[in-house]
N, C-alpha and C positions, 0 to 999 in steps of 0.2 A: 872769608864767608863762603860756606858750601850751599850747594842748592838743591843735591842730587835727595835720593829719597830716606836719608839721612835715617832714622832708626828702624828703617822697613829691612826685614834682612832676608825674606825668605820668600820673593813673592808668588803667589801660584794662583792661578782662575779657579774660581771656585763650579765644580764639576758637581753634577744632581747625580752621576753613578759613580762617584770616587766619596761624596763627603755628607752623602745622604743623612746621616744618626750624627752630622757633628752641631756640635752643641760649643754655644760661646757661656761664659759666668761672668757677673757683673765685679766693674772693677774701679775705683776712685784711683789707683794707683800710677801716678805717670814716672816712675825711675827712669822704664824704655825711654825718656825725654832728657831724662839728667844728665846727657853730655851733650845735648844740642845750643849751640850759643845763639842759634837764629833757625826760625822758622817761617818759609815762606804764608802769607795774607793775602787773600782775596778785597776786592775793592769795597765788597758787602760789608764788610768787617774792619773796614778801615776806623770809621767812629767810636768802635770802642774800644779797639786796639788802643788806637792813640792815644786816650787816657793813661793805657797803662805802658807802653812801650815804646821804645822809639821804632819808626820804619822808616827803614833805609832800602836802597835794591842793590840786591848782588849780581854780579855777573858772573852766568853760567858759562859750562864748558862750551856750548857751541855760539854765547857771545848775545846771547838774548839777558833782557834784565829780567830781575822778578823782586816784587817787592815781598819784603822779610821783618817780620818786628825782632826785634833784638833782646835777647832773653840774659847774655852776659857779657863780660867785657876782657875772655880771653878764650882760647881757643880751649872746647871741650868743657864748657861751664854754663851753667845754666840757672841764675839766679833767682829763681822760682819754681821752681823742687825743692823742698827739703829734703830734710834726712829719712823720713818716712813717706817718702812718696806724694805726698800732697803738692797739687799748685796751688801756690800764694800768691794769687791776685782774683779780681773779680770776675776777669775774661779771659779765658783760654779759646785760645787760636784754632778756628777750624783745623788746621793742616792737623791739631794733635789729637783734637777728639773726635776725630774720622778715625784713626787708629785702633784696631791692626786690619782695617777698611783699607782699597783706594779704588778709584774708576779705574777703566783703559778703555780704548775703545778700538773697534775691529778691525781690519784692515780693508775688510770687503764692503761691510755697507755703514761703518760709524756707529752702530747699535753702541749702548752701553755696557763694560762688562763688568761684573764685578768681581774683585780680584782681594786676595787679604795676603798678611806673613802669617802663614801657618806656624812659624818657630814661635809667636805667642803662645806662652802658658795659658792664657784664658779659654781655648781652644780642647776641649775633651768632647768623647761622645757619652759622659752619664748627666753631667748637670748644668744646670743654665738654659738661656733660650733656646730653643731647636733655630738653626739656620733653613729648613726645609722639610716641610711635612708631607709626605708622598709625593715628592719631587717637587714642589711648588714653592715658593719661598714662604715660610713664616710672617707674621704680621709681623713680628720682628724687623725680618729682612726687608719687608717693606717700606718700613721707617728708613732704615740703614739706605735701601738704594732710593729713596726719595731724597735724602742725603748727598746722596754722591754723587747726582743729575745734576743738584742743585750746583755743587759746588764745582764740578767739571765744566757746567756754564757760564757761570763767573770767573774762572780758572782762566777762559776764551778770553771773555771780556777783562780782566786785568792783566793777560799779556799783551793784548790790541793796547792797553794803556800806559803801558810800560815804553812800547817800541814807540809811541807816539812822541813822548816826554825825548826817547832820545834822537828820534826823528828831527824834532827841534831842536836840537841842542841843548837841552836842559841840564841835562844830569852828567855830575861833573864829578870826579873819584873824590872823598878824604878821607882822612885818619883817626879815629876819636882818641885822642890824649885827653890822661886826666890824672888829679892827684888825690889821693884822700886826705882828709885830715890830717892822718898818721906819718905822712908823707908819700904812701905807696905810688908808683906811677902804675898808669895801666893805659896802653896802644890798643887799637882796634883797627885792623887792615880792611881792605877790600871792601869801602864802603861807599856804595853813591847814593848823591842826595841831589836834589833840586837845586841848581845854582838860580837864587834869587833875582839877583842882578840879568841872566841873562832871560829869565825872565820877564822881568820888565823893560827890555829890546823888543819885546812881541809888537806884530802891528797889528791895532784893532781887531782885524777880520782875523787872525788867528787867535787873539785872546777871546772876541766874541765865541769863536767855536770851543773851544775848552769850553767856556761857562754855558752854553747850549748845551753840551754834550756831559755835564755834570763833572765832567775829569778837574774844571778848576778848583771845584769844592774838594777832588780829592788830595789835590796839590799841598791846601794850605792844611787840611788833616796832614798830610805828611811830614810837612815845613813845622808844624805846632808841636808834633810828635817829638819833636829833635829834641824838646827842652828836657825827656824823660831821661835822658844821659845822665844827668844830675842824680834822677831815683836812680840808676844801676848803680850809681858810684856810694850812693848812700847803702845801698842793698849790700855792696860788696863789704866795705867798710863793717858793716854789721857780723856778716857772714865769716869775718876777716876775726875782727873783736871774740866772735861765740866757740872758733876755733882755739883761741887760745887761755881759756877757761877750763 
């Protein structure tokens, strides 16, 4: 499970004397996604994720967790893309519809900045919304970095919940095996989950704080999410089937 910035390829700040006349076109299209197996989720979006995904948390390179709903069940797949670019489910995951968006922020005073992959095709200076009209951001781009405050915020606050879960000892590595119908097997590495049992080791005064602090509500989203394995395997299954027609 990777957690780096996964189909970002080109990042650059976006400059008022470098990208003045550039212009974004609207786009339904997520391929840029079709080889992501897992995309990192904010704790805001934990509720509707869960319906459709399982969330699990990866461990990054420098050893921090981050929670990630689970899009497919091998490496470079992404069970919700089609063939024509659409996602197939109800809720797509902030992390893809900030895209070819992301924050970063400064070194000197934390201001926000806004930053995109210019290798995006959607990215010309004739048509779509203007990103900046005599220097100033577009009501466009207003949306966009009202967006990305947001979501940089939450970003805070679901690392803070992440390190907490493994501060306690919660989250514990497994594997997702599985078989289809057909009999296919499909593994799934690099996956930590909520160990229940240690869990319910908690004494009082730390499970009271979780449920104060809203994180236990986000625990059992998590815990409930797991059962969506069963959809990836059915989704695969599917996808498995339509390939050899």
């Amino acid at each position: 499970m990777k957690t780096e910035l996964l189909f970002y390829k080109r990042i650059v700040r976006l400059d008022p004397s470098v990208h003045d006349k550039l212009r974004i076109s609207p786009a339904d299209d997520f391929s840029f996604a079709g080889n992501s197996n897992s995309v990192p989720v904010i704790l805001q979006e934990f509720a509707e994720s869960a319906k459709e995904y399982p969330i699990a948390f990866a461990k990054a390179a420098d050893g921090q967790f981050v929670p990630v709903a689970v899009l497919g069940l091998a490496d470079g797949e992404n069970l919700f893309v089609d063939e024509s670019g659409l996602w197939d489910a109800r809720y797509v995951p902030a992390f893809v519809r900030r895209y070819p968006f992301v924050p970063a922020e400064s070194n000197e005073d934390k201001q926000l900045i806004v930053c995109f992959d210019d290798s995006c095709p959607r990215f010309n200076p004739l048509s779509g919304e203007p990103l900046l009209i005599a220097g100033q951001p577009s009501a466009y781009l207003g949306q966009i970095i009202g967006f990305l405050r947001e979501y940089h915020a939450s970003s805070i606050t679901t690392a803070n919940f992440a390190e907490t879960l493994n501060r306690l000892g919660l989250l514990v590595e497994r594997r997702a095996d599985a078989v289809s119908p057909a009999g296919e097997r499909y593994s799934l590495a690099g996956l930590w989950v909520v160990d229940e049992a240690e869990l319910q080791k908690l004494d009082m005064e730390k499970v009271d704080r979780l449920f104060r602090s809203g994180e236990l509500a986000y625990i059992y989203l998590h815990l409930a999410s797991l059962s969506n394995f069963t959809r990836l395997l059915h989704r695969k299954a599917a996808r498995t089937a339509e390939s050899r027609h």
